[in-house]
Backbone bond lengths (Angstrom), bond angles and torsions (degrees), N, CA, C in turn:
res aa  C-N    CA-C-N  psi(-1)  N-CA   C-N-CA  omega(-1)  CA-C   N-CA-C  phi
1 X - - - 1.469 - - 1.533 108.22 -
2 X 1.240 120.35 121.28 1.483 112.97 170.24 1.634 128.05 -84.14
3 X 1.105 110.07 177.40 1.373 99.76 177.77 1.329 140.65 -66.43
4 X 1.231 88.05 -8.25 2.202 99.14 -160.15 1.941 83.70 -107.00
5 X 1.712 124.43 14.35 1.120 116.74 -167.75 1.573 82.79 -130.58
6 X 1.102 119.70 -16.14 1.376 122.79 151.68 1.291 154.68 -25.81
7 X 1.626 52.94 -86.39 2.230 81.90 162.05 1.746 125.33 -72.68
8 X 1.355 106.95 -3.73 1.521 112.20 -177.85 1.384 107.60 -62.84
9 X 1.218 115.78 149.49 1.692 112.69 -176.72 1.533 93.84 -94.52
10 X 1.523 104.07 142.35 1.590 113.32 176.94 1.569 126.34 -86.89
11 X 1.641 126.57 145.47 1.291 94.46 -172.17 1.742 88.70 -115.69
12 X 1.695 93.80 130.15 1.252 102.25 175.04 2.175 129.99 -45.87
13 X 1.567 93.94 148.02 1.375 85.20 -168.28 1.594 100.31 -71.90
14 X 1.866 107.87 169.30 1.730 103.20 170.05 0.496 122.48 -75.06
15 X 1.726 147.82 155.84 1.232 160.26 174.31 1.288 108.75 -74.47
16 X 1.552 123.82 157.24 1.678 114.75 -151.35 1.765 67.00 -92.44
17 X 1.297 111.13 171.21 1.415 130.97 149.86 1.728 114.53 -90.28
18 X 1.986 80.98 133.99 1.537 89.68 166.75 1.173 118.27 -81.04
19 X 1.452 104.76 159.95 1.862 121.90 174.62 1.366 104.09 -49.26
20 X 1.287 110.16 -27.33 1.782 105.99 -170.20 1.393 112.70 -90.98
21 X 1.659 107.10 -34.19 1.649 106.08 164.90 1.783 112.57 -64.36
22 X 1.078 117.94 -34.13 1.804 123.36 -178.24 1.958 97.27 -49.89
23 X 1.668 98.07 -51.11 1.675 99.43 -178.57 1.889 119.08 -61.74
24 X 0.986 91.15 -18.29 1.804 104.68 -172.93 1.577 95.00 -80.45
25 X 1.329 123.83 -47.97 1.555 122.98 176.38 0.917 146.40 -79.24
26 X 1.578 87.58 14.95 1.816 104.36 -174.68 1.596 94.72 -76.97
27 X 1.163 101.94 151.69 2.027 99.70 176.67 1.611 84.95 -85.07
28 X 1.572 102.17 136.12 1.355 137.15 158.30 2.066 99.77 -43.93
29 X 1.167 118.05 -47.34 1.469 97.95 -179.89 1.825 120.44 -69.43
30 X 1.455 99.20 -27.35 1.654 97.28 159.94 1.965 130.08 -39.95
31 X 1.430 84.90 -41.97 1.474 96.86 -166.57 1.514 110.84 -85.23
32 X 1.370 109.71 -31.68 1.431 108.74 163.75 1.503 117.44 -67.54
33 X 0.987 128.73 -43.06 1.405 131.78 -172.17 1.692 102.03 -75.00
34 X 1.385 134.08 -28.78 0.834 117.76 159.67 1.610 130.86 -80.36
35 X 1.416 116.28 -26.66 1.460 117.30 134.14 1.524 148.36 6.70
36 X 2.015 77.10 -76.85 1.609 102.27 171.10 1.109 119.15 -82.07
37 X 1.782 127.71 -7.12 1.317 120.91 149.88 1.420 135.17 -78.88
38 X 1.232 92.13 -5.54 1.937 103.31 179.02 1.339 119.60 -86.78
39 X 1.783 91.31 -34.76 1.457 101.61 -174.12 1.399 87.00 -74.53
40 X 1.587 139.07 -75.74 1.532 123.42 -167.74 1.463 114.70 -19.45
41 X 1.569 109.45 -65.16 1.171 107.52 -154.34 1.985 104.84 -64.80
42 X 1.152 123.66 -49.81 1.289 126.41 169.47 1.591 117.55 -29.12
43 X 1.607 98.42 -31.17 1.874 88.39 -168.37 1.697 103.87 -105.04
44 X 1.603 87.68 -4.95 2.074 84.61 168.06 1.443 111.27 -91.09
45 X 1.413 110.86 -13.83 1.643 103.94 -171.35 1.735 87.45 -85.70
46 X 1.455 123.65 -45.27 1.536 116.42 178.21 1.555 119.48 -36.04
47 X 1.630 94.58 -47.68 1.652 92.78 -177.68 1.163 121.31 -65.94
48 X 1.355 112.11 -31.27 1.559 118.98 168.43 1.333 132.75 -58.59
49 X 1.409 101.63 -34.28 1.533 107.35 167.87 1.528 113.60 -108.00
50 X 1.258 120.90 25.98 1.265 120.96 174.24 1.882 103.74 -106.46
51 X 1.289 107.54 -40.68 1.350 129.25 175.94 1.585 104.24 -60.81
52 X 1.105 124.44 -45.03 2.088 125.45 -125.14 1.464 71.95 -115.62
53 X 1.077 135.92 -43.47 1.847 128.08 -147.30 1.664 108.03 -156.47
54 X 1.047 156.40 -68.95 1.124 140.79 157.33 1.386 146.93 -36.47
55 X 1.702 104.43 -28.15 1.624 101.59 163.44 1.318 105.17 -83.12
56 X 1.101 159.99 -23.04 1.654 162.43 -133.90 1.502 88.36 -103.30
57 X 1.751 119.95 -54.17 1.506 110.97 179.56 1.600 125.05 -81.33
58 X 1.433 105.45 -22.37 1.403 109.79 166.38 1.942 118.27 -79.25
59 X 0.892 112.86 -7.84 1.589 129.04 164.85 2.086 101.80 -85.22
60 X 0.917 97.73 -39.78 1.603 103.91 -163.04 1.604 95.63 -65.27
61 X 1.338 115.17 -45.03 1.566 137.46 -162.53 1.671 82.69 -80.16
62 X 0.858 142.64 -36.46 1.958 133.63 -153.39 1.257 94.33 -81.55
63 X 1.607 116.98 -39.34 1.614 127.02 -164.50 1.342 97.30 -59.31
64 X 1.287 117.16 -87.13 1.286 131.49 150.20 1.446 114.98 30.85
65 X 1.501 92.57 -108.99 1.626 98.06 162.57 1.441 125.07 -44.18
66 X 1.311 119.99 -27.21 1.523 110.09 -160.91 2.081 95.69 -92.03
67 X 1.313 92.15 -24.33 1.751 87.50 161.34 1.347 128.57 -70.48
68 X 0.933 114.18 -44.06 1.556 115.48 165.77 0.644 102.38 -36.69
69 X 1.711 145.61 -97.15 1.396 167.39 106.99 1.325 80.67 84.59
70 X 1.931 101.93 -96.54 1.065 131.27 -145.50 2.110 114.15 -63.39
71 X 1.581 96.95 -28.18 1.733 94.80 176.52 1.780 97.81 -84.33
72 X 1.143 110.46 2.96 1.796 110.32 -157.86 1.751 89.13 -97.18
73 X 1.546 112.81 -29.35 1.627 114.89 -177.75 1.531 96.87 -104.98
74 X 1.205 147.80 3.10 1.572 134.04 168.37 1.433 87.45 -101.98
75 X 1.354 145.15 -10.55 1.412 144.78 -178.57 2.149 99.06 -76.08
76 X 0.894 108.26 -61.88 1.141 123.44 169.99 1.689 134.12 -72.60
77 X 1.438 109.25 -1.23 1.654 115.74 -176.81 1.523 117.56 71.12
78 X 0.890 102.44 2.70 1.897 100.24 -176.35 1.506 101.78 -112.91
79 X 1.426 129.82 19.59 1.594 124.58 131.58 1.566 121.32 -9.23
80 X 1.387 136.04 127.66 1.684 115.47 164.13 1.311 105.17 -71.71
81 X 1.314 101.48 147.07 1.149 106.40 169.29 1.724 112.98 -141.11
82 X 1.954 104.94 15.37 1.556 106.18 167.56 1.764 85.04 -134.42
83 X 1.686 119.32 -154.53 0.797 150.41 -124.50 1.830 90.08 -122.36
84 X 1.249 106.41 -32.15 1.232 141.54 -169.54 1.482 127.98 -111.58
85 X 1.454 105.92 124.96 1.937 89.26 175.22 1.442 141.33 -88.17
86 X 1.144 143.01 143.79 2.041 123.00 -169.94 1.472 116.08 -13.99
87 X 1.616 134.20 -6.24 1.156 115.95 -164.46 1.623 87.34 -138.93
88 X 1.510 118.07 8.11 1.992 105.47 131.57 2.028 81.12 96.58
89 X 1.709 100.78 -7.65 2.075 87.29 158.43 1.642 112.19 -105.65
90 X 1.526 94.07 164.65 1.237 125.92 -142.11 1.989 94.55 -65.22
91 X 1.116 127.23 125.43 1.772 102.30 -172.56 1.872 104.60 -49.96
92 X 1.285 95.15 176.54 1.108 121.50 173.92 1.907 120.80 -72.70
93 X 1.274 112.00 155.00 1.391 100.58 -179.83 1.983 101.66 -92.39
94 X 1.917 98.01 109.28 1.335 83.37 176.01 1.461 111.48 119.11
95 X 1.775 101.05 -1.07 1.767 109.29 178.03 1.459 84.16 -69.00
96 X 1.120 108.62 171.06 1.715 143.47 160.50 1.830 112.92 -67.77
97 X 1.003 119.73 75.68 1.848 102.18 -169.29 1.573 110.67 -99.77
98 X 1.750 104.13 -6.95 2.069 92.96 177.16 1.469 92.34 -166.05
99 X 1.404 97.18 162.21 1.805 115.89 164.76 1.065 104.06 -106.04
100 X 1.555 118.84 110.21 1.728 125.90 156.97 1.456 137.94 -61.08
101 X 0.998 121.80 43.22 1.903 134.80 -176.13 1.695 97.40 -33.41
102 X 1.215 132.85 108.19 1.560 131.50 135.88 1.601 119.73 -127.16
103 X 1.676 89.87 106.77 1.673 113.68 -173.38 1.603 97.74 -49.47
104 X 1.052 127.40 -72.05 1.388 151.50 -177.55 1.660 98.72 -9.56
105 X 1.779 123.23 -66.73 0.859 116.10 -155.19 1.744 97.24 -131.72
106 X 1.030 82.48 32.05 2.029 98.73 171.62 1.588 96.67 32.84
107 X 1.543 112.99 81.74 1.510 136.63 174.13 1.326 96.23 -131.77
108 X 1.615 100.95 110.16 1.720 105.61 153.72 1.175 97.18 -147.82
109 X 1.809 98.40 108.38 1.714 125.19 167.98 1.393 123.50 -114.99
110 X 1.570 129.65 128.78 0.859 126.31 144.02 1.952 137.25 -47.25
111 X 1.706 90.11 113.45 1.486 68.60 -167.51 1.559 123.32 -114.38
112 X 1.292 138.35 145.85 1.659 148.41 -122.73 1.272 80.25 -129.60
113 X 1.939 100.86 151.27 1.117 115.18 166.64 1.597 125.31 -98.30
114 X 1.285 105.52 135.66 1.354 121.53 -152.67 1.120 131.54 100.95
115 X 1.553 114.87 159.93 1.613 109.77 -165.41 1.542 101.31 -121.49
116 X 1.125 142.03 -4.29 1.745 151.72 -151.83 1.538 86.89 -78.73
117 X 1.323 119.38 159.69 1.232 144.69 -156.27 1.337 111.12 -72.67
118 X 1.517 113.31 -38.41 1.646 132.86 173.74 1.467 96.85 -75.93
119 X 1.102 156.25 -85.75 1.960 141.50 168.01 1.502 105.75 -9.62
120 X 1.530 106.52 -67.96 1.741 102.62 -151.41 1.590 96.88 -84.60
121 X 1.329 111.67 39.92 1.721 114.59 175.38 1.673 94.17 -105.78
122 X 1.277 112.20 -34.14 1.314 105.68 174.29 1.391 144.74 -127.49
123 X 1.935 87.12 24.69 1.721 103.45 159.31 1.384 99.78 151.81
124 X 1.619 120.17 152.64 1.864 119.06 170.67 1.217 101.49 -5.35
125 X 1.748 115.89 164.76 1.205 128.19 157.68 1.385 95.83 -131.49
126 X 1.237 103.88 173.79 1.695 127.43 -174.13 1.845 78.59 -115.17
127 X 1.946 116.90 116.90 1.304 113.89 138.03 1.493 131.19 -48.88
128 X 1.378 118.95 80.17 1.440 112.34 -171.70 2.191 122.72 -41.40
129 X 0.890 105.40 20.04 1.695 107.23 -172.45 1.279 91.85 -96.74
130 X 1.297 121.29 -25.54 1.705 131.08 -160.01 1.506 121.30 -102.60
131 X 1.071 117.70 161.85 1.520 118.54 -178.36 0.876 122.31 -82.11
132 X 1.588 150.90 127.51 1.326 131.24 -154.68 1.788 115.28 -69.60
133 X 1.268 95.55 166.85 1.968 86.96 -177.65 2.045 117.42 -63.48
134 X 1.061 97.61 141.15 1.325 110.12 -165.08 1.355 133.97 109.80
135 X 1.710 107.18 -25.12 1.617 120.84 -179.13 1.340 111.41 -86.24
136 X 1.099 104.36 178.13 1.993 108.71 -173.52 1.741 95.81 -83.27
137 X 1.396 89.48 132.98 1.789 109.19 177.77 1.394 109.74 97.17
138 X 1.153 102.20 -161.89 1.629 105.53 -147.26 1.839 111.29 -95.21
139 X 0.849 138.01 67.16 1.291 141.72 -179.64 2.243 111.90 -49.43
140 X 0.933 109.94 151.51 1.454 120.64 -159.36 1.690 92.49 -148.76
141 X 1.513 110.06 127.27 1.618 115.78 163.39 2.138 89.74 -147.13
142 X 1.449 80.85 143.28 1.561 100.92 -179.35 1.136 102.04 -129.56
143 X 1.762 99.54 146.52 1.638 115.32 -178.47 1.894 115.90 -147.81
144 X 1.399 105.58 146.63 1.323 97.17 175.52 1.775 107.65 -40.54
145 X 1.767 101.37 156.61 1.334 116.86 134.53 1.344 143.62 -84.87
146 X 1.007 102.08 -10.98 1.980 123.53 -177.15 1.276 123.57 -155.50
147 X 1.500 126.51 -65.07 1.227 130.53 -177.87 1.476 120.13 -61.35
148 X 1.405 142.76 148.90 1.106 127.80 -176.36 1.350 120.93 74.31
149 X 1.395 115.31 32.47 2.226 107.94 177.15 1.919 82.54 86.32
150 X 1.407 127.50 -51.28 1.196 111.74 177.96 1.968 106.81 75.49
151 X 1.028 120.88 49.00 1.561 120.45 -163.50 1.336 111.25 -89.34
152 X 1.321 117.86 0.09 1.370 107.14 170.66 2.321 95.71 -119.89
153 X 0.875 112.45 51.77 1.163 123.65 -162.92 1.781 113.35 -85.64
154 X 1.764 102.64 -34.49 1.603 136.52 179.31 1.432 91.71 -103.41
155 X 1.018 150.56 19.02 1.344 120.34 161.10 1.143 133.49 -56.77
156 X 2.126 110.14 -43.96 1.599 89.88 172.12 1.703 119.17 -85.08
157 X 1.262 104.19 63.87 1.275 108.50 162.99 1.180 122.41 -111.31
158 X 1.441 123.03 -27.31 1.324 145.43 156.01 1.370 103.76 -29.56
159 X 1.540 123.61 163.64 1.520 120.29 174.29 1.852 88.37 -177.32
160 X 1.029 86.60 -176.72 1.832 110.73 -136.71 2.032 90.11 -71.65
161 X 1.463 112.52 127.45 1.417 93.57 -169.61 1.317 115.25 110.96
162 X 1.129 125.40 -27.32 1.752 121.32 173.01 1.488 119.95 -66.68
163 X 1.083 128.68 177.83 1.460 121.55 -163.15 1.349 74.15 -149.84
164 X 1.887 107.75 147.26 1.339 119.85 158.62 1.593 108.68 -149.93
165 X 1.163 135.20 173.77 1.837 136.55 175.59 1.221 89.28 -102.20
166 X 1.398 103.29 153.89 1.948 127.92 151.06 1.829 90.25 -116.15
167 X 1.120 135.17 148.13 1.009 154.02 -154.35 1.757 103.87 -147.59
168 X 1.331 128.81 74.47 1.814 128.41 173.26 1.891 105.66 -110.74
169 X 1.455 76.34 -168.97 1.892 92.02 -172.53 1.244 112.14 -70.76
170 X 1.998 111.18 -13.49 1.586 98.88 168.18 1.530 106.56 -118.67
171 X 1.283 114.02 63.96 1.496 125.29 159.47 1.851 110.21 101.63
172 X 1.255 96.03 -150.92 1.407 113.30 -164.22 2.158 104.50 -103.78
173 X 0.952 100.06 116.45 2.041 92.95 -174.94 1.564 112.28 -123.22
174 X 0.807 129.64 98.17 1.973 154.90 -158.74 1.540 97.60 -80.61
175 X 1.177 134.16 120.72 1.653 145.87 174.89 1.521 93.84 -122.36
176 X 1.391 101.10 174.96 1.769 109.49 -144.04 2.043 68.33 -169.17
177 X 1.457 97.96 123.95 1.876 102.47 -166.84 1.469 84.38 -105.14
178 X 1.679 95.02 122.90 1.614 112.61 162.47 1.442 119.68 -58.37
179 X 1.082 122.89 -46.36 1.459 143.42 -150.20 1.588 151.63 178.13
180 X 0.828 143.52 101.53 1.383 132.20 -178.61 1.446 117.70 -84.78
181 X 1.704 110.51 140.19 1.353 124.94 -159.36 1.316 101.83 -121.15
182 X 1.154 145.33 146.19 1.002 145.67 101.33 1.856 138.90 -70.97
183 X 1.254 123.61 172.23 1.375 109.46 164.57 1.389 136.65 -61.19
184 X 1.827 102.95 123.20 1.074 112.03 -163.35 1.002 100.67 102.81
185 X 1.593 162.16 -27.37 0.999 162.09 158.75 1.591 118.55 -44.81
186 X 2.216 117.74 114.00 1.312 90.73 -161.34 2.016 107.52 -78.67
187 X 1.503 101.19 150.46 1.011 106.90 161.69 1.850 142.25 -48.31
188 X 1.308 141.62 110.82 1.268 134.71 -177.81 0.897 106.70 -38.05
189 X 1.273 137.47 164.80 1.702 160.91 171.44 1.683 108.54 -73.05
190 X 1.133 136.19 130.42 1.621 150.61 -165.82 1.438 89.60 -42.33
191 X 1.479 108.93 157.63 1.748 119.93 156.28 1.698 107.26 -57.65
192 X 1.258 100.67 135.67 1.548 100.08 -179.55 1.753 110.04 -71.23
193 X 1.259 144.34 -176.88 1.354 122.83 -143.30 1.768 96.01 -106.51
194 X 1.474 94.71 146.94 1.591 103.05 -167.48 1.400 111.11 73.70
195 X 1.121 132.21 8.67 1.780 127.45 167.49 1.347 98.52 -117.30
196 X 1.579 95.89 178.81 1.397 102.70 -144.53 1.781 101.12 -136.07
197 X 1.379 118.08 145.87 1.558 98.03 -170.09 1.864 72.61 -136.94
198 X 1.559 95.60 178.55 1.644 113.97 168.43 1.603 110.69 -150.81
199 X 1.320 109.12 139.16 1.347 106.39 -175.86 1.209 111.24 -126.48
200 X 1.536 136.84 115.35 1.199 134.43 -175.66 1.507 109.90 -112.42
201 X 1.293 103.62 139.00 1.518 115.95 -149.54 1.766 96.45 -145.30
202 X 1.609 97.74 141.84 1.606 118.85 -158.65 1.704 92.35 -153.05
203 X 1.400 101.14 166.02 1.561 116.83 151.45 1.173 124.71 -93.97
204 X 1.941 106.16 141.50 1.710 98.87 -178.57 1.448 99.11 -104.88
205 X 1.592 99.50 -169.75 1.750 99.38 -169.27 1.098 123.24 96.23
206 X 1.263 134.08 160.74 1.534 137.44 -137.13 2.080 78.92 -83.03
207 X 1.588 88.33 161.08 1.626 100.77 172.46 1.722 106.04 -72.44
208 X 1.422 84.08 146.99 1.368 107.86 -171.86 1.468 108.47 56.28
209 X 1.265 147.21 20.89 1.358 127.33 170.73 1.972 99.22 -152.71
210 X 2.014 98.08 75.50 1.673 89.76 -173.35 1.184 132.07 -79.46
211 X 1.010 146.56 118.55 1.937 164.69 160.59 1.614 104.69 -36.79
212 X 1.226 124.76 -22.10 1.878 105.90 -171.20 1.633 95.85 162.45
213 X 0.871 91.71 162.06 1.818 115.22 168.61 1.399 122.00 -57.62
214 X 1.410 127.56 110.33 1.613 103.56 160.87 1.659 104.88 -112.01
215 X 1.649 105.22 171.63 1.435 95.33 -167.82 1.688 96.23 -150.42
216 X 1.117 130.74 142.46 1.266 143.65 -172.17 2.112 101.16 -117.09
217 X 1.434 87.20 128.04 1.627 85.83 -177.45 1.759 102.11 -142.70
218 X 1.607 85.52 127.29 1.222 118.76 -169.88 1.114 138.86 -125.19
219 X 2.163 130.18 129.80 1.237 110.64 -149.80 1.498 97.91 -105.91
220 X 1.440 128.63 170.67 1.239 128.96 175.21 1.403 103.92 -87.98
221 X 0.990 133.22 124.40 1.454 147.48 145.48 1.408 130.80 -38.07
222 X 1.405 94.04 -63.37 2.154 106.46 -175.17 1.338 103.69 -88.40
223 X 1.335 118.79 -177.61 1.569 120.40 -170.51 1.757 106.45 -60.40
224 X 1.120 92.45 156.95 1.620 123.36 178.08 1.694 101.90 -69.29
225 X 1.006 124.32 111.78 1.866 139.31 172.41 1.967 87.26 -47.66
226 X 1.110 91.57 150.49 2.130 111.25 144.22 1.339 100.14 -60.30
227 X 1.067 114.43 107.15 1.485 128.33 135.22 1.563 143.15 -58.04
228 X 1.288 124.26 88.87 1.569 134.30 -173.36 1.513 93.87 -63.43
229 X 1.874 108.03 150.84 1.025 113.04 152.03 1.863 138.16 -67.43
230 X 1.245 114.97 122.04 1.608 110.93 -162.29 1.408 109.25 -62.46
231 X 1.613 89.06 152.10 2.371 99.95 -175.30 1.449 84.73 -107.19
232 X 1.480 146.21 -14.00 1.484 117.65 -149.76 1.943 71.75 -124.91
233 X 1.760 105.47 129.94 1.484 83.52 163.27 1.416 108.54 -98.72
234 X 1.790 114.21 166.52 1.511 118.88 -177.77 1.488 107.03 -60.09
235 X 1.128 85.01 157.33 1.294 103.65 -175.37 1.691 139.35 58.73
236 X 1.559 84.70 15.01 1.677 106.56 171.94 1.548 116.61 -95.93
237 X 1.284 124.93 8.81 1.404 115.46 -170.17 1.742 112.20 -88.93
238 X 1.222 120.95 153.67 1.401 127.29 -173.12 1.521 93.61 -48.61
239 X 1.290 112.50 178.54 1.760 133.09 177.22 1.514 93.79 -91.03
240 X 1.581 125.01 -27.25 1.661 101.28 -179.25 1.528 124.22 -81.43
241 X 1.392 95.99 5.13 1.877 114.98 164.55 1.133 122.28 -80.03
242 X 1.681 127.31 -32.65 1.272 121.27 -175.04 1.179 126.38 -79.20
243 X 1.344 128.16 172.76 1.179 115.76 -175.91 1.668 130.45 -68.62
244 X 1.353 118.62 130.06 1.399 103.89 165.77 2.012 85.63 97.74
245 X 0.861 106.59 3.68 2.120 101.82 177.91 1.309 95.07 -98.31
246 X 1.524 96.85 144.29 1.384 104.93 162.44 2.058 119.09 -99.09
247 X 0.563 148.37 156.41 1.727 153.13 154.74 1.449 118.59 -70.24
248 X 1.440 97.03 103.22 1.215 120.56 -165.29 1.528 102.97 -95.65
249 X 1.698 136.56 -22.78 1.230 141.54 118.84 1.076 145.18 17.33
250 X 1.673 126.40 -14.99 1.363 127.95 164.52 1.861 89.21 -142.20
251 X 1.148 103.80 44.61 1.836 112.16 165.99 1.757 110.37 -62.06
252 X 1.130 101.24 -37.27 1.520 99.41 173.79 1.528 133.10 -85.43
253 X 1.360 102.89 -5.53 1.330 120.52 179.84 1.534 102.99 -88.02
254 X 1.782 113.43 -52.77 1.334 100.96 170.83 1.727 126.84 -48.11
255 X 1.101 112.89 -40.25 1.663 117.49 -163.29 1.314 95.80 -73.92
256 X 1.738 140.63 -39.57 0.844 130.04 171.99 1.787 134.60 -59.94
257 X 1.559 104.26 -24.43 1.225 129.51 172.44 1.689 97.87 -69.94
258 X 1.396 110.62 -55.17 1.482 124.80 -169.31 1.333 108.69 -32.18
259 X 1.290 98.81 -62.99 2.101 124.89 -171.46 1.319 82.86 -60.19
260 X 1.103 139.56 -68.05 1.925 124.91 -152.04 1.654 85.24 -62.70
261 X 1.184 130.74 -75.17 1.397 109.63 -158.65 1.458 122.26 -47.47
262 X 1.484 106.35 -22.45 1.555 91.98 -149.67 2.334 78.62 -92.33
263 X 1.387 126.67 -30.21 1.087 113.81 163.28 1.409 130.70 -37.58
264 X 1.532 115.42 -50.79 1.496 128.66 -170.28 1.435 85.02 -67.67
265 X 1.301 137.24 -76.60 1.404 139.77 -170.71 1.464 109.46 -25.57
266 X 1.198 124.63 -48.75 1.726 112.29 -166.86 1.401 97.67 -75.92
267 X 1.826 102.87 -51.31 1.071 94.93 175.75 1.771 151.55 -29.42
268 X 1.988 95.49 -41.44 1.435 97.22 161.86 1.439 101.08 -103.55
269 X 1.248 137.39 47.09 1.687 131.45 126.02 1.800 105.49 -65.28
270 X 1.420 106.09 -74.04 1.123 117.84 150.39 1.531 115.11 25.25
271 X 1.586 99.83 -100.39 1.686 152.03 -159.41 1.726 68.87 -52.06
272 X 1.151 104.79 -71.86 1.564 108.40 -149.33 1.642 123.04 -46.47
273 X 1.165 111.13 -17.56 1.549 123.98 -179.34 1.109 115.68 -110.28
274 X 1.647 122.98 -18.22 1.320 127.90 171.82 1.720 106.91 -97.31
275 X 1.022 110.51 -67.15 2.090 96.27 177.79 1.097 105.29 -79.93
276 X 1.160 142.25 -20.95 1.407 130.33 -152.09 1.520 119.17 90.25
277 X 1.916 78.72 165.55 2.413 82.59 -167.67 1.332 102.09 -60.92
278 X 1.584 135.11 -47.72 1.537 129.33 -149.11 1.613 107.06 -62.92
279 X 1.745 111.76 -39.05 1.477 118.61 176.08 0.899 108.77 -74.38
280 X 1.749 137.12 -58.91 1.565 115.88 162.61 1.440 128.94 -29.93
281 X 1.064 87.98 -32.65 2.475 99.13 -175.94 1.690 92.45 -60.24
282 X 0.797 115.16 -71.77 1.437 134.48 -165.38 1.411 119.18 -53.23
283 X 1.461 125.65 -37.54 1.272 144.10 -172.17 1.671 87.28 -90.15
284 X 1.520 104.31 -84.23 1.542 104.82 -139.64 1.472 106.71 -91.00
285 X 1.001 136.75 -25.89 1.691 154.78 162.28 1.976 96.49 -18.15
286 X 1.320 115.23 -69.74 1.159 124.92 177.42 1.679 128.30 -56.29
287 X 1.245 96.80 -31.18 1.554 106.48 -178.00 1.905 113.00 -95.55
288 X 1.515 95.22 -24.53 1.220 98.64 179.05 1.821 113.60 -92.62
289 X 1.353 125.67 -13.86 1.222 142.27 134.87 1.653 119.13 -36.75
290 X 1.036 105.84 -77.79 1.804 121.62 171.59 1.868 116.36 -42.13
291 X 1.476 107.56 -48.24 1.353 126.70 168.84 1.549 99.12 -63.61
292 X 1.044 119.40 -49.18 1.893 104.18 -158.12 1.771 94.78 -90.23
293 X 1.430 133.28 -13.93 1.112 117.42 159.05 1.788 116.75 -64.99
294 X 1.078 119.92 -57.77 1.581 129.25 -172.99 1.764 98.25 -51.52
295 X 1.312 110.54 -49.01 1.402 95.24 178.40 1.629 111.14 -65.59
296 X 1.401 135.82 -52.60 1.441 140.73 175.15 1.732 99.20 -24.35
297 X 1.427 92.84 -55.61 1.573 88.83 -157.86 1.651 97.50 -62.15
298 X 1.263 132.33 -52.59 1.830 138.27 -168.15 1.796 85.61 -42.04
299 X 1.374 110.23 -64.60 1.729 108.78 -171.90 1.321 119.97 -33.88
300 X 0.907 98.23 -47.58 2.294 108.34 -172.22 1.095 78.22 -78.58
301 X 1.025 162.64 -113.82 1.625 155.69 -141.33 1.923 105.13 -20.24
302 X 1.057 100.51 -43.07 1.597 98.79 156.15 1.227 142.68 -83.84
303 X 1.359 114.89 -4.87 1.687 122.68 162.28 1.777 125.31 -97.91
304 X 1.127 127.23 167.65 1.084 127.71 -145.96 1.476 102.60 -50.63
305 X 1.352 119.30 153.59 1.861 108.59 165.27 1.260 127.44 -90.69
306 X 1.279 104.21 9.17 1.796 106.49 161.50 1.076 131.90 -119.91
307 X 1.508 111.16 32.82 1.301 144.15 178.32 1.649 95.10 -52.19
């Protein structure tokens, strides 16, 4: 080596890279996109187990309670028996207003007022526009086909001739089922005046994926209930009451749920390259589970309510 090869200034060799610098250089769009696959997959496995096994027991648990409730207020006389409660407001979404007895297809539901997607999550509703079952005119209660215990699921099994109870605050009221309809199916002729009909109405079509309306129509048999004058008029109820609407009503609750999942998710992309899988398992596995259920559930609140 000579001298003038000497004197050259050297340029130091590179330094190996750490495991922790390799994590710093991942491009930031990697980690989101893998993120956004965790979060997907998290909120399809939610729906799956929110649908297949968790709504059936969280419906089972509503009954429950809403029976108590409901023999705990025919125990005491303050049953509804209008539109309205003893103090002249409108009921609640979700009081207890009847017991549905059908021997036929071993159905005994408590049934809630209102029909919106959040009610019929945890049993029939009473269409509040209508008179309750037993009174003069046309009374209407809707129920899942599948999701949720799914209790109106056998309806078109019923056929012309069955007998079932409505059970309210003014007694026991016996229907005798005209018919089952589907679409396109013509409709019976009105209750003749001062009688009383009931129409219970579901989705048809394979479970979980419904095709149309079916509807069971039914006359009352035993005496005609007192009839109150109605507070809600027909055909005034929101669109997340009718049939086949979803509740678009807790839209802000989902997106807020959304962001935590889809955060925790990158986050254990993240986790995963910096501690490792076993500490990611342990940390985020659970929270990102828990997150993609709470969102599942906001979703079905947006699909039809007679799912």
């Amino acid at each position: 080596m000579t001298v003038a090869e000497d004197t050259l200034p050297r340029t130091p060799a590179p330094a190996a890279a750490s495991p922790h610098t390799l994590v710093l250089r991942m491009p930031a769009g990697r980690h989101i996109a893998r993120g956004a696959l965790l979060t997907l997959a998290a909120l399809l496995l939610g729906l799956t187990i929110q649908l297949l096994l968790l709504s059936g027991l969280q419906q089972r648990a509503a009954q429950q309670a809403a029976f108590d409730a409901f023999r705990g207020s025919l125990a005491e006389g303050v049953a509804p028996v209008a539109q309205t409660d003893q103090q002249g407001r409108l009921l609640a979404l979700g009081t207890p207003v009847a017991l549905l007895d059908i021997p036929a297809l071993q159905v005994r539901q408590v049934v809630l007022e209102g029909t919106g997607s959040a009610v019929l999550a945890d049993g029939p509703g009473h269409r509040r526009d209508t008179p309750l079952p037993g009174q003069a005119g046309t009374s209407v209660l809707m129920g899942r086909a599948a999701a949720y215990g799914g209790p109106f699921g056998d309806l078109g099994k019923l056929t012309a001739g069955d007998t079932f109870t409505v059970t309210t605050g003014q007694g026991k009221a016996q229907f005798r089922v005209l018919d089952v309809r589907r679409a396109g199916d013509p409709a019976p002729g009105p209750p003749a005046a001062g009688k009383s009909r009931l129409v219970l109405v579901t989705a048809t079509g394979a479970p979980y994926v419904p095709e149309g309306i079916l509807r069971v129509d039914a006359d009352l048999v035993s005496a005609t209930a007192e009839t109150p004058s109605p507070t809600i008029k027909s055909g005034s109820l929101p669109d997340a009451e009718q049939p086949m609407e979803g509740d678009a009503g807790n839209l802000w609750q989902l997106v807020m749920w959304l962001q935590a999942l889809a955060a925790a998710s990158i986050a254990a992309v993240w986790a995963w390259k910096r501690w490792g899988r076993q500490q990611t398992w342990i940390v985020f596995a659970p929270m990102v589970a828990l997150l993609g259920l709470e969102v599942a559930g906001h979703v079905i609140r947006l699909l039809p309510n007679l799912l």
